[in-house]
N, C-alpha and C positions, 0 to 999 in steps of 0.2 A: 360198516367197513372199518377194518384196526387199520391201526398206524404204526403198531407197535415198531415193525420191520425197521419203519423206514425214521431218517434224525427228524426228532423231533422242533417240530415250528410253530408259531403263533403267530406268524404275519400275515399282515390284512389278506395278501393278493394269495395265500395260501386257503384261506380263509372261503374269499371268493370262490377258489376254484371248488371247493368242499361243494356249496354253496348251487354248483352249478352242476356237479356231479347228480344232486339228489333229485332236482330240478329233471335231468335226463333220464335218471332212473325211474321217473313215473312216465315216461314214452317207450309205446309200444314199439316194435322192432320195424312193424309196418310205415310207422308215423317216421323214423330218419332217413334220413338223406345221404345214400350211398357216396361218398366218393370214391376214385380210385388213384393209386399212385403204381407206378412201373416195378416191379419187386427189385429190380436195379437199385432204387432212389432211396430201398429202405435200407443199404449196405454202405454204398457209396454216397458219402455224402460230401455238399459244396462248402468252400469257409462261411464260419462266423462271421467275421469281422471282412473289411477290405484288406487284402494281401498286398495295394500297395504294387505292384506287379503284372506281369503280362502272361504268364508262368507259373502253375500252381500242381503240386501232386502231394495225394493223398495216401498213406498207404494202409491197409488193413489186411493185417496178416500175408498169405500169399496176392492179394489183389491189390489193386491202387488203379485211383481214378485220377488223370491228369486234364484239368484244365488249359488250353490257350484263348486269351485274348482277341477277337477278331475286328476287322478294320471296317468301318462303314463310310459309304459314299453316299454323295444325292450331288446333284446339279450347280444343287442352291447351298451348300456347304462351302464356307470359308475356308475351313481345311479339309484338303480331300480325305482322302482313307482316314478317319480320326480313328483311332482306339480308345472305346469305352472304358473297358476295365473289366477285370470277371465283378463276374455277378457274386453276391453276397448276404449273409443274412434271413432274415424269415421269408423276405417277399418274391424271389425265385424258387422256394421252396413250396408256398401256395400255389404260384404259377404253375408249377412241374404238375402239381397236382391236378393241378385245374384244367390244362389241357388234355390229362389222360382222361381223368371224365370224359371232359365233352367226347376224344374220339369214341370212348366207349359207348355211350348215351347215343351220339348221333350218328354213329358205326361208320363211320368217315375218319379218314385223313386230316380233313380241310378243318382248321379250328377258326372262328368268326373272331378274332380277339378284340377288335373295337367292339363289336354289338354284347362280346360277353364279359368282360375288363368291370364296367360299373357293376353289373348283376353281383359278380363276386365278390368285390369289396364288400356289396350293401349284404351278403351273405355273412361276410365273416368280420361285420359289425365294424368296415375301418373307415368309415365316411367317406365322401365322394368329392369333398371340394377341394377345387383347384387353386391355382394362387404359390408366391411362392413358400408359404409354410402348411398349404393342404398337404395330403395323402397322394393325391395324383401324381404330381410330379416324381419324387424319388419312387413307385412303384412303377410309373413308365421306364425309368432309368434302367432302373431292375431288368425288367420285362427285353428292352432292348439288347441290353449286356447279354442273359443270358440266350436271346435268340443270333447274337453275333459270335457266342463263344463254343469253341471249339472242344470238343469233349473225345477221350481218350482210354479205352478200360485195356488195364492188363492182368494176366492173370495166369494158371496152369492150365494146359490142357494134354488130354493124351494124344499123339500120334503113334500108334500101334503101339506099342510096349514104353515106347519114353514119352517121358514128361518133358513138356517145352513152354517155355511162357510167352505167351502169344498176346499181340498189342492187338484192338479191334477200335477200329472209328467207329466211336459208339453217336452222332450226330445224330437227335431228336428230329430237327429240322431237313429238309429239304429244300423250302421254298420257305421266306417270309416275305411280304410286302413290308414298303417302309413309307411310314407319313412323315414328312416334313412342315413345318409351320409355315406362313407366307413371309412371316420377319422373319430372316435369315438368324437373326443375332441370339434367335431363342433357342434354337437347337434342341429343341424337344423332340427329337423323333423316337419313331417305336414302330411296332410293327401290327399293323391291319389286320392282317390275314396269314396264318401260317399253315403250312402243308406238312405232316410227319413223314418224314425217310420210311417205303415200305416195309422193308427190315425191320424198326423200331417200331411201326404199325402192327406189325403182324406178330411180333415177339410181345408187346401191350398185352396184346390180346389171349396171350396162351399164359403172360405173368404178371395180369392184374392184382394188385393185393386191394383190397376194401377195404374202407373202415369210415365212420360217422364222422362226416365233418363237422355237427354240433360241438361234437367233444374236444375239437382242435381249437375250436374259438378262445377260451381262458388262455389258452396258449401261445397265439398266432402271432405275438412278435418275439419268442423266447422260440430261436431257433434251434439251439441245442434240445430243449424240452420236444420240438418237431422231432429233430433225428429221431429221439429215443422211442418218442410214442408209434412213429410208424416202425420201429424196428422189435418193439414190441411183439407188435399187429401181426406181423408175419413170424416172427422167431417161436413167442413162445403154444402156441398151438401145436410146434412140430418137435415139442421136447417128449421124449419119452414119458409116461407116466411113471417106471421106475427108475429113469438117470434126468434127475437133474442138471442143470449145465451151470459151472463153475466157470465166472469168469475172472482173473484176478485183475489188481489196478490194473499191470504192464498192457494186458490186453484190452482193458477197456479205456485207455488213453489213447493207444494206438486209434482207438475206431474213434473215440465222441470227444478229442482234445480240438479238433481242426485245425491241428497244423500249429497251434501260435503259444499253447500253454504249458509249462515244464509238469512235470510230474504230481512235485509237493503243490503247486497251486490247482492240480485241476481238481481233486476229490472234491473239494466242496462244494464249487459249481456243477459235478456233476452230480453229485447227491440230489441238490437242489433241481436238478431239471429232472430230476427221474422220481424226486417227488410230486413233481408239477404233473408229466407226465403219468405214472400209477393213479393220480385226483382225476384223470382224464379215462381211465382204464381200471376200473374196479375190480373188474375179474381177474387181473392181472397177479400172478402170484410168486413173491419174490423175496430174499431176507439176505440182509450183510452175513457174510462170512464170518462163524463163530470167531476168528482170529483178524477179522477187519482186513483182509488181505483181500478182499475181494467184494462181490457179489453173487448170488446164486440164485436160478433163475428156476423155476416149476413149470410144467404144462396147465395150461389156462385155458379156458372158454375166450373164444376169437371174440374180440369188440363187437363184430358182423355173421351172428350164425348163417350158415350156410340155408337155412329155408328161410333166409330174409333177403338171400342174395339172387336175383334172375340178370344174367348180361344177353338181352336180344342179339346176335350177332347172327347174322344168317350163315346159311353154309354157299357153298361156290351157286347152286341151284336156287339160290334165290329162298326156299326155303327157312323157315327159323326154327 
C-alpha cells in the first residue's frame, strides 16, 4: 500500500493502524464479520462534539439532517421529562451500526440491546467495566440520548415536474424499553429492548450498506475517521471508472466539518481522519487535488465483495 496520496505521518496511532491493516489483509473474505449500517448514516451524519443544545441541523448540499432532543420519564425519576441531550461522538455511531446488524442478522425489528450492549463492546475491543470512570456508563448515556432523540431528514423530491423539499420523520425507533436503577439518585437509564419503525425496517433492508467491522476497530473512537470510512464504503464503488469525483474544501466541510469548525481549521483534521480511514480501507483509491483545492476520489473494490456478502431475508412467503 503507498501513501504517497495522502500527508505524510509517523505517529504511533498511525502506525498501529498500518499495523492492523496488514494483520486483515491475511483474512479471508469468508473469516470477517459483516456489519451493516442504513445507507442513510453513511451521508448524514451526527455531531462530533456535544452541541450543548436541544437543536441540532446538519446540512450537505441539497440535504440536511436535523436532530431534536427528547424528554424522558420513569416513575422513579426526580425530574420528570429530563432532556438528555443529542447524542454525540463515536459511540452512537457504533450503536447505529449495531442495531442494523442485528435487524439484519435476526430479520426482525425487535433489537435485544441489554443481551447484545456487552457482546459489542467486547467486539470492538472497549472493555466492559462499569464504575464511574469504565466504558459503560457514558456508552449507556449514548445509547439512551440517541434512542430519545428525535431525527429529521430533508431534502429534494420531485412532485410531477417540480422540485419541492420535503421534511420526512426519519425516527429509527418505535418502541424502546427503559431501565431505571433502584437508587433513584443514579439515573442511569437506557434502554432494554428497542423495536425499529416499519418504514425504517423495511427501507434497512432494501439500503443496507456492509462493510468489516474489524477494520473500524483502530478507529472506533475517532468519529470523524467513522464518517469518512463508511462513506467511503458506499461512495466510492459507484464512481465511474472514467469520471472521477472531484470534491473541493467548500464541499467537503459542508459534509465532515459537524457543524462546529471554520473552514481554515477543518483541513487538517480532516486529512487526518481520511488517513486513519484509507489505513482501514486499502482498496480505497484517492489523491489531493494537483492545486490542494480539494480531493479527488476513483472507483474502488468495495471493503465487502459482493460473493462474501448473503443477507437471509425471507420473502412475505416465508421462503428465503
Amino acid at each position: 500500500m503507498s501513501d504517497d496520496s495522502l500527508p505524510a505521518t509517523t505517529r504511533p496511532i498511525d502506525k498501529k493502524r498500518i499495523n492492523s491493516l496488514l494483520e486483515r489483509q491475511e483474512q479471508k473474505n469468508q473469516e470477517r464479520e459483516i456489519w451493516f449500517t442504513h445507507s442513510i448514516f453513511t451521508q448524514c451524519f451526527l455531531p462530533y462534539r456535544d452541541p450543548k443544545e436541544t437543536h441540532w441541523i446538519k446540512r450537505n448540499g441539497k440535504y440536511s439532517i436535523m436532530l431534536s432532543a427528547g424528554p424522558i420519564d420513569h416513575p422513579s425519576m426526580q425530574r420528570p421529562g429530563k432532556v438528555l441531550g443529542l447524542p454525540f461522538g463515536s459511540k452512537p455511531r457504533l450503536f447505529q451500526s449495531h442495531y442494523c446488524t442485528l435487524a439484519i442478522q435476526n430479520q426482525s425489528p425487535v433489537i435485544p440491546v441489554e443481551r447484545s450492549m456487552t457482546a459489542m463492546m467486547k467486539k470492538l475491543k472497549m472493555g466492559t467495566t462499569g464504575g464511574k470512570e469504565g466504558p459503560i456508563k457514558p456508552f449507556k448515556e449514548q445509547i439512551m440520548r440517541y434512542a430519545a432523540c428525535h431525527f429529521r431528514i430533508a431534502g429534494p423530491k420531485l412532485r410531477g415536474e417540480t422540485e419541492v423539499h420535503t421534511h420526512i420523520n426519519a425516527e429509527p425507533f418505535k418502541v424502546f424499553d427503559v431501565w431505571f436503577p433502584e437508587d433513584p439518585r443514579q439515573e442511569t437509564l437506557w434502554p432494554t429492548e428497542i423495536i425499529l419503525n416499519t418504514d425504517f425496517y423495511e427501507s434497512l433492508k432494501e439500503h443496507a450498506v456492509p462493510f468489516d467491522i474489524e477494520a473500524t476497530i483502530p478507529i472506533k473512537n475517532n468519529a470523524r475517521a467513522l464518517d469518512v470510512y463508511l462513506w467511503l464504503t458506499q461512495r466510492l464503488c459507484r464512481i465511474p471508472h472514467d469520471k472521477p469525483l472531484y470534491l473541493n474544501w467548500v464541499t467537503l466541510f459542508e459534509q465532515f466539518s459537524g457543524g462546529q469548525a471554520e473552514l481554515r481549521s477543518f483541513k487538517k483534521p480532516f486529512e487526518q481522519a481520511l488517513l486513519a480511514a484509507r489505513s482501514c480501507y486499502p482498496d480505497a483509491v484517492m489523491e489531493e487535488h494537483p492545486g490542494k483545492e480539494g480531493w479527488i476520489f476513483k472507483h474502488s473494490k468495495p471493503p465487502i465483495p459482493k460473493t462474501a456478502l448473503v443477507i437471509p431475508f425471507k420473502d412475505k412467503s416465508g421462503d428465503e
